[in-house]
N, C-alpha and C positions, 0 to 999 in steps of 0.2 A: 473494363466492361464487366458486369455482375453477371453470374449466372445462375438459373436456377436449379435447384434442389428437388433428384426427381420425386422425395417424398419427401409432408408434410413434418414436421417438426414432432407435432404427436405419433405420426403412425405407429409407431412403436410401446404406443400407449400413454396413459397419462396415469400423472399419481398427485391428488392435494390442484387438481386441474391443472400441473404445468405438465409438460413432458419428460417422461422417466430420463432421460437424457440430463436435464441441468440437476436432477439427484447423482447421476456419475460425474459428474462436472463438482457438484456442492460437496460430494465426499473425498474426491481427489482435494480439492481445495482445501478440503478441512486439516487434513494428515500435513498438508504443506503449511499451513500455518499453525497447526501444532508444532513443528519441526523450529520454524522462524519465532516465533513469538516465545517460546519454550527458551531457546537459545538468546534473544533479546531482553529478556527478564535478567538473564543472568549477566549481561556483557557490562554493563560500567562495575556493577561488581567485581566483575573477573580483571576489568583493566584498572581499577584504585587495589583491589584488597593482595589480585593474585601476581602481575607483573607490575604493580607499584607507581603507575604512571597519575600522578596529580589529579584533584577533580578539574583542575581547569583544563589539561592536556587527554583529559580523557573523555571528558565533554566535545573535545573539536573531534577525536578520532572516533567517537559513537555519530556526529555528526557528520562522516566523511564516509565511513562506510554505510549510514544509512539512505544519503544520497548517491551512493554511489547504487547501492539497491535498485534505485529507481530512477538510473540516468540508463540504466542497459536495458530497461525495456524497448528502449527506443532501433536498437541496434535488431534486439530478439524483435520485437514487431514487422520490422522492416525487411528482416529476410524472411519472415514468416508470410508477409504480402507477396514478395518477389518470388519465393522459390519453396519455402521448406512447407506453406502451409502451418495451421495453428497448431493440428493436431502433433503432427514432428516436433518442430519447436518447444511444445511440453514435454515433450516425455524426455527429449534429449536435457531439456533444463532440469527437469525431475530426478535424471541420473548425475547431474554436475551437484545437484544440491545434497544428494543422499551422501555421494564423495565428501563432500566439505562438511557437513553436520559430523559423517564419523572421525573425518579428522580433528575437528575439535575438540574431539574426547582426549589430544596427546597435548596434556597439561606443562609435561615436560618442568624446571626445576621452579620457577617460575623467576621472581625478580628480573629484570633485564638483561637476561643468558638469549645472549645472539641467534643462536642454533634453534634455541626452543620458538625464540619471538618470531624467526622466518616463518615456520611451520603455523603459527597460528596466524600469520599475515597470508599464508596462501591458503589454508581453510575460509575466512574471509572472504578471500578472490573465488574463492570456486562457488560460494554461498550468491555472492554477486554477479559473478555470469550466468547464473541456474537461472535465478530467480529474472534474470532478465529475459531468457527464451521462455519463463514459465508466466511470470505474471499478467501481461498486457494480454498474452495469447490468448488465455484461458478465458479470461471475461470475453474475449471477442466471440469465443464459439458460444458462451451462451446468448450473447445476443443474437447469433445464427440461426437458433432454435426458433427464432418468433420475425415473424413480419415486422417490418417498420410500425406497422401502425397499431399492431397486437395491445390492446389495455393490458394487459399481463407484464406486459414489459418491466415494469418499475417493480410490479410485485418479484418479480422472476429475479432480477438483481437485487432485492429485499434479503429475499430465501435465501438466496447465492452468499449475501452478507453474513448471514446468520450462522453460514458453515464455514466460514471462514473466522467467526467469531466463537463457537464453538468447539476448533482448534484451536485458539487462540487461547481461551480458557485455559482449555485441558492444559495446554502445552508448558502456559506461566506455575499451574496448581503444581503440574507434576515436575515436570524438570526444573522450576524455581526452590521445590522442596529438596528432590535428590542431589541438587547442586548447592545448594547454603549447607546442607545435612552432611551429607555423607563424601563431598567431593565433587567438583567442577565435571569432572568425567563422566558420574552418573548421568546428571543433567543432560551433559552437552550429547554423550550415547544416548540418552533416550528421546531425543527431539532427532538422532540420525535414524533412529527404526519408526518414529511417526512418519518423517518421509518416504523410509523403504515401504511402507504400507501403503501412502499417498501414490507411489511408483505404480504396484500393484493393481489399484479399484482402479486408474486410467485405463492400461491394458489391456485386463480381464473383462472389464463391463463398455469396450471401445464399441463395438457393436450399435448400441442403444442411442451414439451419438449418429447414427445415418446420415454417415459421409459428410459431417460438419467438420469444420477444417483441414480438409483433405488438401492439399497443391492444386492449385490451379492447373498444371502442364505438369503432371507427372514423369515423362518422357525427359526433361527437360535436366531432372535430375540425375538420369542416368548417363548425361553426356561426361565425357573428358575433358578437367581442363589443368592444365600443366600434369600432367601424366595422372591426374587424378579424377575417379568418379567427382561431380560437383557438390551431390549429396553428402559425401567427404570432407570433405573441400569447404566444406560451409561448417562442417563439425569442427575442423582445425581451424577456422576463425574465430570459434569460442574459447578453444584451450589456447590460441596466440593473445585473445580476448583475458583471459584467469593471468596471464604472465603483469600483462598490462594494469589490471587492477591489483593484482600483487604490490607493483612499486604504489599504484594511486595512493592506496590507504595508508602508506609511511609517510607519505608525502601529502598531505592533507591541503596545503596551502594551494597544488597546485589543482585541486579537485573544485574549489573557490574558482581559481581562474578560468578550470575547464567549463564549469556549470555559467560561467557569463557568457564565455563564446560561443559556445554552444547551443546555449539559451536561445541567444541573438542569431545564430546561423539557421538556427531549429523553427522560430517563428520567423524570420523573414521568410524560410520555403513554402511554409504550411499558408502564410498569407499571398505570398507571388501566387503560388498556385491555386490561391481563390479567387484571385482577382482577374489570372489571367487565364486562366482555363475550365471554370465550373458558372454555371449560368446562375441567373440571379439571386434565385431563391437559395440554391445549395452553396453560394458563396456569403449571403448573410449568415442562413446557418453554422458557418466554420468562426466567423465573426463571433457569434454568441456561444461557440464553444471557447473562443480565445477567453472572452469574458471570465466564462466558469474557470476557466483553466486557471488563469492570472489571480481568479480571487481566491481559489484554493492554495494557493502558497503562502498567504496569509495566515490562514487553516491550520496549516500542518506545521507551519513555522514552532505555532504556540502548542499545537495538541501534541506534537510528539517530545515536549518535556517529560512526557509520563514515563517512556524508558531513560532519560539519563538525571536533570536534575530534580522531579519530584521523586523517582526513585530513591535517589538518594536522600532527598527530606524525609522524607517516611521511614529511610533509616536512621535516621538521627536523631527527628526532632517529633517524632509520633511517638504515642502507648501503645503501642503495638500488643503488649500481653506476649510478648516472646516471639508471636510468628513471625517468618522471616519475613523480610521487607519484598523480595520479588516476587510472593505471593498473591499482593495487593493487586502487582498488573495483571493480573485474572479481573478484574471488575470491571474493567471496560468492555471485557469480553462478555464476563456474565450476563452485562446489562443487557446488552445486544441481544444474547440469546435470546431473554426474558421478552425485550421489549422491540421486535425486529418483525414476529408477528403482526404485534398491533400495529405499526408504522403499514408494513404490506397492507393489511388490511384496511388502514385509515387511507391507503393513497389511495388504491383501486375502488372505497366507496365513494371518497369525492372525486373522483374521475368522472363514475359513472351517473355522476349527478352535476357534474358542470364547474364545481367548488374547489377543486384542487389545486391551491397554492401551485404557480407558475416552480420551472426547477430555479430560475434566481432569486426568486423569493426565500425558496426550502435555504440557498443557499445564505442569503442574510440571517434569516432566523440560525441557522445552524451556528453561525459567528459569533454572533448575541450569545448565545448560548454557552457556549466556549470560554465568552470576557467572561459572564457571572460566574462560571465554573470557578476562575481565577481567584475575583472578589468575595466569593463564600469562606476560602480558603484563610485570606489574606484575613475578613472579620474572626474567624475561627482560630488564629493563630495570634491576631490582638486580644482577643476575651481570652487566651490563655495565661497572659501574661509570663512570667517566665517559667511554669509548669511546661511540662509535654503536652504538645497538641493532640485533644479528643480525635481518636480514629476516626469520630464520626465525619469530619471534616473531610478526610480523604474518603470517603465514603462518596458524599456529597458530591465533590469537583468532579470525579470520575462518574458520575451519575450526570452531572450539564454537561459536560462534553460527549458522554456516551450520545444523549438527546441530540445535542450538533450534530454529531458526526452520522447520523441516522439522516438528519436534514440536508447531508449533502455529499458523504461517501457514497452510499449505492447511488443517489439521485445522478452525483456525477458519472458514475461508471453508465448509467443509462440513459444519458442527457450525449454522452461521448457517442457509444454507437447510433444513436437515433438521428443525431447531427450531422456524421460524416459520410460523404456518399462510400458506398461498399466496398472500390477500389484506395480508399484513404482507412478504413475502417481503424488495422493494426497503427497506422502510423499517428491517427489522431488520438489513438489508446495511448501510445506509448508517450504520445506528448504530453499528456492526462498525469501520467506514473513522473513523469521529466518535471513538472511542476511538483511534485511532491520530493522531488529530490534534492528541489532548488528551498522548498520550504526544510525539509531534514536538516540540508547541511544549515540553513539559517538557526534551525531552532539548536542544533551545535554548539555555536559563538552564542547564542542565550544560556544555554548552561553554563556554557564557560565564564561567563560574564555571572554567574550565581558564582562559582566555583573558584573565583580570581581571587588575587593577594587582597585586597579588601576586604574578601568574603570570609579569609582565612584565620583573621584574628578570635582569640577568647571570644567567644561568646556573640560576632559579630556574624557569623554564619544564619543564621535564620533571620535575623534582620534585612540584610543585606536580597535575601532572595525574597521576604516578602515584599520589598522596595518593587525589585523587578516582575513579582507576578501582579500586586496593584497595577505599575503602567500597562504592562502587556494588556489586563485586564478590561482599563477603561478606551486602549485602543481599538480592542475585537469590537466592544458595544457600538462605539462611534461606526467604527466602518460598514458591521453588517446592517445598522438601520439603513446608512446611506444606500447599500446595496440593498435592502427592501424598497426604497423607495424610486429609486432606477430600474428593477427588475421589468417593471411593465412592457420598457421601450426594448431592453432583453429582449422579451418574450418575440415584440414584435419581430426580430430578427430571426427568429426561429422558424416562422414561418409553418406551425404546426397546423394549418386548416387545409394547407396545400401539399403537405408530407405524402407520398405515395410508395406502396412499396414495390422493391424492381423487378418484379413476377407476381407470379402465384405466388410464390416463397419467394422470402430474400435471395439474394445474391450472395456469392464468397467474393472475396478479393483475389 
């Protein structure tokens, strides 16, 4: 059951008209994905250049741990509903992530030395259960901040995008440089103190959020159970949590098997429980968030080539002019900053004029958008012929997909909370984050398929990968018109003319 918030979301003020609140929210986030994106710029380099593991084999494990990122939100969501509250949940993932950032700084001898590779397999795991009590959480509370039916909403996860993408930036520019430059360490230490800083503005500026993601039954927490507070208790299910992802990420193969049964256990709950427990309108609803959900692994399959195999095309087969190649994943972020405004501001004035592209529509277009990314690439590296490919190309791709990913990252993260009634909130987040983990580890075995004995030969390497960004390419197009052209009956499932919100002010879970 929702309850209400006994003050307004703004009372605490507004700033740019949202609530000072999703600015301590937008800057926490920013420092954590300085930390993440900082640290991901550098990782297939660190697993081809520094422990020597193949492009093919290093493609599946950049594929394994970045689903594995985004299969524990589901875990962090859910005790975040049950017990811990959103606000816990972060900061406790906040302190696992800062852990495993600075452990990544111990580079140890490199080549496949047993000792060193443990240590950097459980920085990993600690990076992966953080990020699962931090990520799902945190978008939840700023959807807290606004009523269901608030027009600001889309903009407010606009913003929210923008500071997540201006860590992201920062994070590729600077630890991508101190890490090609000067040593893996520098890097990997300085994406550990963006986080210890991300730690910090939650904390310090907690205030401002007026008791948004607080626990539902506070009381609840302080009971005993096996000789232990349960607030404890719940902590020691994330560090037995780090052990578990420890072996996952060696074991890549079995992280495939986990993400299908999972998958499959994860949506039959989320649908039993629409069908047989939430009334009519709020069980279509969850329906047209399956929709979003399902077409987003499509999404992210293809768009997160950009950390493993375009990273690595850009190291090889671009004019780069010297810079180093993990530099370039700053342009996604750039774009965002640049162009994250006008997106807020284009949705919120065709909102308020009738006109605003339905969210399944945003989500085909953003598809579309994604294949051309591909195809620009793929003409831009045939008109090369066998010269190094015009930087300008990676310019380009990283410019359509940035456009996508505006049509359907925040859209989703705002389409997720406005969909699920307030008691499912974290858990239909975290389903949200669980499809993108199912597309991660896919786009994995796409690099790795760039990266295979075929790919391997004289000179066959950049052939071989434009072969597979052409297909990918004209599959994203095909799909997201389809999905423009269905979006309508979407919509109607959404049921946005009868949305109400569940007070005065939303509700917590």
């Amino acid at each position: 059951m929702a309850t209400s918030y006994a003050q307004d979301g703004d009372a605490a003020g507004t700033f740019l008209g949202h609530p000072k609140g999703l600015f301590v929210l937008f800057f926490a986030e920013m420092w954590e994905r300085f930390s993440y994106y900082g640290m991901r710029a550098l990782l297939i380099f660190y697993l081809t250049k520094h422990w020597l593991f193949s492009d093919e084999k290093s493609g599946v494990i950049y594929g394994a741990y970045t689903a594995l990122v985004y299969i524990t939100p589901v875990l962090g969501g859910y005790l975040a509903d049950r017990y811990l509250g959103q606000r816990k949940a972060v900061t406790y993932g906040a302190v696992l992530l800062t852990f495993g950032h600075f452990l990544m700084g111990f580079e140890g001898s490199g080549g496949q030395d047993a000792a060193s590779l443990n240590i950097f397999w459980l920085a990993l795991a600690f990076i992966i259960v953080g990020s699962g009590f931090l990520k799902a959480n945190i978008s939840v509370i700023v959807g807290q901040l606004y009523p269901r039916t608030d027009v600001r909403r889309d903009g407010a996860y606009t913003i929210f995008y923008m500071g997540i993408n201006l860590g992201a930036a920062l994070g590729a520019l600077l630890c991508g440089y101190l890490g090609e430059t000067f040593g893996w360490s520098y890097g990997f230490g300085a994406a550990g103190v963006g986080m210890l800083l991300g730690l910090i503005v939650f904390i310090v500026f907690k205030p401002l959020l007026l008791g948004r993601g607080e626990p539902l039954n506070p009381e609840a927490l302080n009971k005993t159970v096996l000789g232990i507070k349960l607030e404890w208790l719940l902590y020691l299910v994330g560090l037995v949590a780090v052990v578990v992802c420890w072996w996952l990420v060696q074991n890549q193969a079995v992280v495939g098997s986990l993400l299908g049964a999972a998958g499959a256990i994860l949506v039959g709950y989320v649908l039993w429980t629409a069908v047989r427990k939430l009334e009519p309108h709020d069980r279509d609803r969850i329906f047209a968030a399956m929709f979003l959900i399902i077409g987003s692994i499509l999404f992210w399959a293809l768009f997160e080539q950009a950390g493993s195999s375009l990273n690595l095309f850009t190291d090889r087969h671009v004019d780069r002019s010297g810079v180093p190649a993990s530099v370039f994943q700053s342009l996604n972020a750039i774009y965002i900053v640049l162009l994250a405004p006008l997106f807020a501001w284009l949705w919120t004035t065709l909102g308020r004029k009738g006109l605003e592209p339905s969210a399944p529509a945003k989500f085909g277009l953003g598809i579309v958008q994604l294949g051309i990314g591909f195809l620009v690439l793929v003409a831009g590296s045939a008109a090369a012929g066998d010269s190094m490919v015009p930087v300008l190309f990676i310019f380009l791709i990283y410019l359509f997909h940035t456009t996508g990913e505006l049509c359907l990252s925040p859209v989703g993260l705002s389409a997720m909370n406005r969909l699920a009634p307030a008691h499912l909130a974290s858990l239909i987040m975290g389903t949200w984050f669980f499809a993108s983990a199912t597309g991660n580890f896919v786009a994995g075995l796409i690099s790795a398929a760039t990266g295979s004995e075929a790919a391997s030969g004289e000179g066959a390497g950049r052939e071989v990968v434009m072969a597979v960004y052409s297909q990918i390419g004209w599959i994203a197009i095909g799909v997201g018109i389809a999905v423009v052209v269905i979006s309508p009956f979407i919509k109607k499932l959404m049921h946005l003319d009868s949305l109400r919100d569940d007070g005065p002010l939303e509700g917590q879970a």
